[in-house]
HTML snippet that shows the backbone in 3Dmol.js (N, CA, C, O; Angstrom):
<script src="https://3Dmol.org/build/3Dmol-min.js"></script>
<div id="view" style="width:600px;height:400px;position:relative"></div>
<script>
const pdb = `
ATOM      1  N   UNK A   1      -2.070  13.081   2.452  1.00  0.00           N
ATOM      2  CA  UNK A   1      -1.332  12.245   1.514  1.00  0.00           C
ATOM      3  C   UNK A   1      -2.299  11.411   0.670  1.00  0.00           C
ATOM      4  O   UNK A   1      -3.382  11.099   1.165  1.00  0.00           O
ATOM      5  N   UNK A   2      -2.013  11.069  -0.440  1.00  0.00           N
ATOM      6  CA  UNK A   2      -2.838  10.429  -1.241  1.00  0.00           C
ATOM      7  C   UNK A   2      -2.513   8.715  -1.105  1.00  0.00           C
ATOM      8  O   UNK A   2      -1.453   8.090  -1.114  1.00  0.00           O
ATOM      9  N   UNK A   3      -4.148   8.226  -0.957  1.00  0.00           N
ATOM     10  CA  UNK A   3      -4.362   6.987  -0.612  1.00  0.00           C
ATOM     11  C   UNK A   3      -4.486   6.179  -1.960  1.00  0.00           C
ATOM     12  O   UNK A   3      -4.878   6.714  -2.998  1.00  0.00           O
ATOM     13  N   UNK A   4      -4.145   4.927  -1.877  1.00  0.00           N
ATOM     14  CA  UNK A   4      -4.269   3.759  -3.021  1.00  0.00           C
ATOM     15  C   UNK A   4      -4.673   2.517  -2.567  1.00  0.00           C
ATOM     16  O   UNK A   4      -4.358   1.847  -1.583  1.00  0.00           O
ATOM     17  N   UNK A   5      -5.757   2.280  -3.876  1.00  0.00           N
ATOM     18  CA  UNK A   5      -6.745   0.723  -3.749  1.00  0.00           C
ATOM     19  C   UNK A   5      -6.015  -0.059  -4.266  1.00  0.00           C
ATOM     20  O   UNK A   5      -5.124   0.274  -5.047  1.00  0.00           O
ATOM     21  N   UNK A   6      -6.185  -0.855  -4.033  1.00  0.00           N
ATOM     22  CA  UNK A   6      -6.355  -2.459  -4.578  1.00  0.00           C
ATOM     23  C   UNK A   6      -7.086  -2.790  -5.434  1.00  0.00           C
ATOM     24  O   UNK A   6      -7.743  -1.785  -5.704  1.00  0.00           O
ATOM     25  N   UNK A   7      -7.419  -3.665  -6.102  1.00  0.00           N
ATOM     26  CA  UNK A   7      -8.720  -3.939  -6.930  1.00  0.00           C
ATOM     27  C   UNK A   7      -9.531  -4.974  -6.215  1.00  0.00           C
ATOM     28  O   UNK A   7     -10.653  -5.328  -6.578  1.00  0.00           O
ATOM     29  N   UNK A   8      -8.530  -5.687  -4.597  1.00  0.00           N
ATOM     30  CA  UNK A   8      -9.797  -6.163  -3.559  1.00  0.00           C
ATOM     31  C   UNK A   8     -10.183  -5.495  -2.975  1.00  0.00           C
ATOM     32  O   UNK A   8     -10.834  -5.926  -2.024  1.00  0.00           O
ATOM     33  N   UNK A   9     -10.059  -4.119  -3.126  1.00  0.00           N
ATOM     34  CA  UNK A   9     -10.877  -3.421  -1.974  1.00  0.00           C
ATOM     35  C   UNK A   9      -9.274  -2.753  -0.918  1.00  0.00           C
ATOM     36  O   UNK A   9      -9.392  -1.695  -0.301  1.00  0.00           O
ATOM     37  N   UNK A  10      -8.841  -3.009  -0.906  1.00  0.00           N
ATOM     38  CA  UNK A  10      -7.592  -2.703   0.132  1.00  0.00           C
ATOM     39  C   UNK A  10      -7.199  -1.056   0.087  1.00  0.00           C
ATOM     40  O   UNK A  10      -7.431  -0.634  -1.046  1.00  0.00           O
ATOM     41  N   UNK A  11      -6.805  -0.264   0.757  1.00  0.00           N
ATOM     42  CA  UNK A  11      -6.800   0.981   0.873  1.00  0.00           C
ATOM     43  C   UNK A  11      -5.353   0.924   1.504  1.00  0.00           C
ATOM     44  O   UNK A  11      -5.288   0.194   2.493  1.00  0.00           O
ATOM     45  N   UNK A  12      -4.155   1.563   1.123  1.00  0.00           N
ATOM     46  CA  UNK A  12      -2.825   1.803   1.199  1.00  0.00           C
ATOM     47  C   UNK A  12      -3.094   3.181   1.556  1.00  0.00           C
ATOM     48  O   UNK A  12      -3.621   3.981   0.784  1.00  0.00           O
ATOM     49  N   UNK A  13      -2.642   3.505   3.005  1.00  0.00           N
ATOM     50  CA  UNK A  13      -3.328   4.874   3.852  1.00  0.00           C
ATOM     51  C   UNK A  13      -1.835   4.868   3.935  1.00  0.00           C
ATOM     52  O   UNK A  13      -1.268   4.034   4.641  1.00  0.00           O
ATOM     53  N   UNK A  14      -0.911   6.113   2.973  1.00  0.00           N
ATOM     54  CA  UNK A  14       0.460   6.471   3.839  1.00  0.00           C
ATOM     55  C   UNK A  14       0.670   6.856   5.163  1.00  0.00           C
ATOM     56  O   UNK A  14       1.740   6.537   5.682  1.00  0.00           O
ATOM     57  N   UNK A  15      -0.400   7.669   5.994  1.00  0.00           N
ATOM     58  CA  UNK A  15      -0.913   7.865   7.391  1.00  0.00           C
ATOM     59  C   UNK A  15      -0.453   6.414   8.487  1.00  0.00           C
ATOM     60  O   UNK A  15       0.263   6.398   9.489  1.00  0.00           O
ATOM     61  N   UNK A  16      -1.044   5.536   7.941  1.00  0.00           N
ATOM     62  CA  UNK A  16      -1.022   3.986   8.582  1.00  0.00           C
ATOM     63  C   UNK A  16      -0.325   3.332   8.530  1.00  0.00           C
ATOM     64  O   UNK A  16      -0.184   2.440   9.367  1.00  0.00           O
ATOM     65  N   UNK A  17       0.882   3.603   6.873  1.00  0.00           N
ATOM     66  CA  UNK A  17       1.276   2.588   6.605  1.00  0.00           C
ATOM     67  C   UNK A  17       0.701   0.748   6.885  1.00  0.00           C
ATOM     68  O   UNK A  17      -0.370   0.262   7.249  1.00  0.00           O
ATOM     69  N   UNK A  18       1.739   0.291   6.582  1.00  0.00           N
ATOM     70  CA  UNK A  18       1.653  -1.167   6.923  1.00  0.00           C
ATOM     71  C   UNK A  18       2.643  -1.720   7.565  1.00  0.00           C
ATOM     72  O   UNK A  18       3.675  -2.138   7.040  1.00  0.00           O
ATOM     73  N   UNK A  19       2.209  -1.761   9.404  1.00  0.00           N
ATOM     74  CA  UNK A  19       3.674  -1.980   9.952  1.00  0.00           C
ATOM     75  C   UNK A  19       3.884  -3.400  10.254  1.00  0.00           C
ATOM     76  O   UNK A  19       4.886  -3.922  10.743  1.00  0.00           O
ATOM     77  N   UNK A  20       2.397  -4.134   9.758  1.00  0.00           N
ATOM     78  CA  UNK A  20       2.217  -5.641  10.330  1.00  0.00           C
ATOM     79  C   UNK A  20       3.787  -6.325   8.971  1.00  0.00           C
ATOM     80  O   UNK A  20       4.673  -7.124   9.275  1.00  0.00           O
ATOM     81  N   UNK A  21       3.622  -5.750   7.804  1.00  0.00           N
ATOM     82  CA  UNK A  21       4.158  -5.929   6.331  1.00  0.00           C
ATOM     83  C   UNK A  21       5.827  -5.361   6.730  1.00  0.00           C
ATOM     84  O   UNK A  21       6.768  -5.820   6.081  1.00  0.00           O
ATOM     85  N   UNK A  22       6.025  -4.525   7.638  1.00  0.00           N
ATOM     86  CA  UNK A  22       7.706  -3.876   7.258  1.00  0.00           C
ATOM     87  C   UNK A  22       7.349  -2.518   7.201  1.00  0.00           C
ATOM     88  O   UNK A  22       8.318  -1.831   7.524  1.00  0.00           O
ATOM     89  N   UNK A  23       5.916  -1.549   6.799  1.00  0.00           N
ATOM     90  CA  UNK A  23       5.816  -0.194   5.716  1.00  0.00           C
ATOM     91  C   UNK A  23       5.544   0.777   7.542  1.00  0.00           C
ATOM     92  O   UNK A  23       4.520   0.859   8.220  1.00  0.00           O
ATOM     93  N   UNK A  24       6.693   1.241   7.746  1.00  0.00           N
ATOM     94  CA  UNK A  24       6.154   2.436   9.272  1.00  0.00           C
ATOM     95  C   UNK A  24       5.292   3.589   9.112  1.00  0.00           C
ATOM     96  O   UNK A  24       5.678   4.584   8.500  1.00  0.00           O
ATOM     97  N   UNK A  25       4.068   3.496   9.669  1.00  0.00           N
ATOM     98  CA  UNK A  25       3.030   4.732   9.146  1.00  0.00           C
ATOM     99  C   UNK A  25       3.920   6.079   8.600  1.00  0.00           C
ATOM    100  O   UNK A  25       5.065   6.225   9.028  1.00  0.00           O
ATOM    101  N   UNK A  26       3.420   6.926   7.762  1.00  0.00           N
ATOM    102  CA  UNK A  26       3.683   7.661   7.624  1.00  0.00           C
ATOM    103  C   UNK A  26       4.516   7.394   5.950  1.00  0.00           C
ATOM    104  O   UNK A  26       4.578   8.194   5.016  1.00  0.00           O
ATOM    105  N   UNK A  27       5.074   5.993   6.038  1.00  0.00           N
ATOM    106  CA  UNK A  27       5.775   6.110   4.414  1.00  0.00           C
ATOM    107  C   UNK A  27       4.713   6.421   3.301  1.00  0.00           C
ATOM    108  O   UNK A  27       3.554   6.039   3.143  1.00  0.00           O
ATOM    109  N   UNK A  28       5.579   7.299   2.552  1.00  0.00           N
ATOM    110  CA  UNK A  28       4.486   7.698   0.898  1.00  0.00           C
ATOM    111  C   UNK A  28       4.655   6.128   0.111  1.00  0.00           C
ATOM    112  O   UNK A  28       5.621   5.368   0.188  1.00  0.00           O
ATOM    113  N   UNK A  29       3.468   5.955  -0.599  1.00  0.00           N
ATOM    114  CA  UNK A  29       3.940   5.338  -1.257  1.00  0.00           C
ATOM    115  C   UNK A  29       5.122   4.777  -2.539  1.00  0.00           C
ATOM    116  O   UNK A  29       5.395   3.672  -3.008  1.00  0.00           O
ATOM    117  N   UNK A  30       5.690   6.404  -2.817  1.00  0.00           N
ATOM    118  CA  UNK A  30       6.633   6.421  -3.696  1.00  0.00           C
ATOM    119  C   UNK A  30       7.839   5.497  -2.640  1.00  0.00           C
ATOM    120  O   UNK A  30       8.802   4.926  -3.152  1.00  0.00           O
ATOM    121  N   UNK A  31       7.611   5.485  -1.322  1.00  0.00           N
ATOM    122  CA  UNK A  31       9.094   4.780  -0.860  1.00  0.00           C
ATOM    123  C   UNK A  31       8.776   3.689  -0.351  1.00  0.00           C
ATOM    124  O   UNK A  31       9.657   3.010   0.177  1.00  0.00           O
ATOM    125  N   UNK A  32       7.211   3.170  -0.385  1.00  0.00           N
ATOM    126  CA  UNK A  32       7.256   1.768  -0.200  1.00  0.00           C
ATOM    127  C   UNK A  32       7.819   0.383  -1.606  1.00  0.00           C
ATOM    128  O   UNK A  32       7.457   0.097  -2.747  1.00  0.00           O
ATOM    129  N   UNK A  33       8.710  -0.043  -0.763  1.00  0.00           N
ATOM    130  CA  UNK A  33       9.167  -1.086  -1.595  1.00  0.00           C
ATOM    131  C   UNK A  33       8.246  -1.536  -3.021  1.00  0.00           C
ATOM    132  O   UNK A  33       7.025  -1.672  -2.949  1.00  0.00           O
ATOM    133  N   UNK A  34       9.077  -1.760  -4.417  1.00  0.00           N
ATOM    134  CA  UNK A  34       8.845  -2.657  -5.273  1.00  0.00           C
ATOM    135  C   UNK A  34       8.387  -3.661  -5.429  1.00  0.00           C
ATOM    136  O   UNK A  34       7.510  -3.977  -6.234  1.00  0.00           O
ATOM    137  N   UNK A  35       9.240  -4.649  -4.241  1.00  0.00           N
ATOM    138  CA  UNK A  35       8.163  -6.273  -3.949  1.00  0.00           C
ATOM    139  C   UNK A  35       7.196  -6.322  -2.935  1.00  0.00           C
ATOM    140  O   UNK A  35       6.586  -7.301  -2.505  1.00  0.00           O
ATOM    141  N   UNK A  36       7.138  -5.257  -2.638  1.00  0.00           N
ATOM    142  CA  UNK A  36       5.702  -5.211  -1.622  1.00  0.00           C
ATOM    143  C   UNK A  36       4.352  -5.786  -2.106  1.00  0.00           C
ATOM    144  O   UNK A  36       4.107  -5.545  -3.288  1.00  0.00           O
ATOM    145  N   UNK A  37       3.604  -6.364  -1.556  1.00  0.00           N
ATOM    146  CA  UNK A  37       2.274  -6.706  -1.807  1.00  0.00           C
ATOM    147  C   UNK A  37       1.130  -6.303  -0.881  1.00  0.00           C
ATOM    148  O   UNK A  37       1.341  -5.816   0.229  1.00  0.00           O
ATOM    149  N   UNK A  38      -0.022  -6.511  -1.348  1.00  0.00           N
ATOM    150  CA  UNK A  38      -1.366  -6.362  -0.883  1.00  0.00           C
ATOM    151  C   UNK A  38      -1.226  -7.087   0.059  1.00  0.00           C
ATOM    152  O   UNK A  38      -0.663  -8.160  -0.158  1.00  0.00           O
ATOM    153  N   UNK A  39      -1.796  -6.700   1.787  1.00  0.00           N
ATOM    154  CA  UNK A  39      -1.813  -7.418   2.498  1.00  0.00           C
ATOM    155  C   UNK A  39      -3.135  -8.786   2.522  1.00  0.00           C
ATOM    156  O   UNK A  39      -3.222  -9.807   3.204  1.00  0.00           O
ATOM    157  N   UNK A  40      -3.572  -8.497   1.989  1.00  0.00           N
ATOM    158  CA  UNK A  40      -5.142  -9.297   1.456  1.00  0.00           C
ATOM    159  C   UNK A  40      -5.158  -9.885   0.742  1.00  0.00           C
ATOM    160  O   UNK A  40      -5.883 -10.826   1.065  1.00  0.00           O
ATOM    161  N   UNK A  41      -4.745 -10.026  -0.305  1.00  0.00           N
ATOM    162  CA  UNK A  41      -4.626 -11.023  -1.872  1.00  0.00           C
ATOM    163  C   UNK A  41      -3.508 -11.081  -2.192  1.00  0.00           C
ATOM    164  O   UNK A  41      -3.222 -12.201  -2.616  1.00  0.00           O
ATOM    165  N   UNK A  42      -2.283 -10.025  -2.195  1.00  0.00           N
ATOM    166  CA  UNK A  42      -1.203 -10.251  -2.547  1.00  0.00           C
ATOM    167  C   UNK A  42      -0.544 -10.013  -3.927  1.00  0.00           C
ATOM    168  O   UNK A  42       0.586 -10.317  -4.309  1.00  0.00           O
ATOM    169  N   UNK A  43      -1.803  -9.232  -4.730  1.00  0.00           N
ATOM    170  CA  UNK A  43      -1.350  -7.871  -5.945  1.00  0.00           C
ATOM    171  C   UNK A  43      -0.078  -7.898  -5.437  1.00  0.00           C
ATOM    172  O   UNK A  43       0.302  -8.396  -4.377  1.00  0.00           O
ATOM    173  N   UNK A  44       0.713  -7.170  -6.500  1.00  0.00           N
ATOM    174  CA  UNK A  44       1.756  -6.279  -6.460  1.00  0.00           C
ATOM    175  C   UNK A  44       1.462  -5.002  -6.749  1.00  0.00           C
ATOM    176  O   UNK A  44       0.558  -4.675  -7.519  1.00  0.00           O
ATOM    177  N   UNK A  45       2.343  -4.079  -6.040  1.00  0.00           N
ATOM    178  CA  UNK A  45       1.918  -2.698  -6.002  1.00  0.00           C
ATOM    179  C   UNK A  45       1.455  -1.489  -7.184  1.00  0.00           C
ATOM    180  O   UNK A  45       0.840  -0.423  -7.162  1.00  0.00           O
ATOM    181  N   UNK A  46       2.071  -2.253  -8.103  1.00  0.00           N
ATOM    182  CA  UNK A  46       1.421  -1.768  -9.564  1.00  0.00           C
ATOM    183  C   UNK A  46       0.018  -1.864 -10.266  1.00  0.00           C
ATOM    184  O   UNK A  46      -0.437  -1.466 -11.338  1.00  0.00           O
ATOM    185  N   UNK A  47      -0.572  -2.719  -8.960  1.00  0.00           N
ATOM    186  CA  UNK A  47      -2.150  -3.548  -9.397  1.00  0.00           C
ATOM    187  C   UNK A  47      -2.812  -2.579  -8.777  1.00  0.00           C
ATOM    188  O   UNK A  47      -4.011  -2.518  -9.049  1.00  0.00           O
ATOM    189  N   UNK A  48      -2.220  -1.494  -7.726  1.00  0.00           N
ATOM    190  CA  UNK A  48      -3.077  -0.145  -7.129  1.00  0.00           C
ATOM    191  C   UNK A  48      -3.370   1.059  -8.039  1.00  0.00           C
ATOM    192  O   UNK A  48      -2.876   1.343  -9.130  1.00  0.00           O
ATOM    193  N   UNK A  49      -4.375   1.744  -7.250  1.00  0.00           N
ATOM    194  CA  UNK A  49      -5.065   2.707  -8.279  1.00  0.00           C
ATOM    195  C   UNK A  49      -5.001   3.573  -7.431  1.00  0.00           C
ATOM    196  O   UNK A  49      -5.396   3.204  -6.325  1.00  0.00           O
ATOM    197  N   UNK A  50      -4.432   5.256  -7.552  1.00  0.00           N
ATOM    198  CA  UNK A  50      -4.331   6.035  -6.691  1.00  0.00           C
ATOM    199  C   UNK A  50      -6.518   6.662  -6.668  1.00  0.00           C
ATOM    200  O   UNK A  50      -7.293   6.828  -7.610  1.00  0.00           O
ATOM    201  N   UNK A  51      -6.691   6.788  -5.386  1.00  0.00           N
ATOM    202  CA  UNK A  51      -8.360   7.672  -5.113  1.00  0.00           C
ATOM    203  C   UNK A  51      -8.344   8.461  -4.630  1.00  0.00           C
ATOM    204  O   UNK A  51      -9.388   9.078  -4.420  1.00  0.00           O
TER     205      UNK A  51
END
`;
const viewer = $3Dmol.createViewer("view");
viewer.addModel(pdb, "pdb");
viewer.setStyle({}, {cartoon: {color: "spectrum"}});
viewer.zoomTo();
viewer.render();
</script>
């Protein structure tokens, strides 16, 4: 699955999700939430860059 940065450095692994945030490993990012944020700085998800 394809992973997405942050511009702090943060890596959005659909594999890992973010379960500390609500996101259960395995979600793509197309179905993680709209108001979701960077667990680190707190971007919004539009501030990611697919790598």
């Amino acid at each position: 699955m394809q992973k997405y940065e942050c511009p702090c450095g943060y890596i959005y692994d659909p594999e890992l999700g973010d379960p500390d945030n609500g996101i259960e490993p395995g979600t793509a990012w197309e179905d993680v939430p709209d108001d979701w944020t960077c667990p680190v700085c707190g971007l919004e998800k539009d501030a990611f860059n697919a790598i």
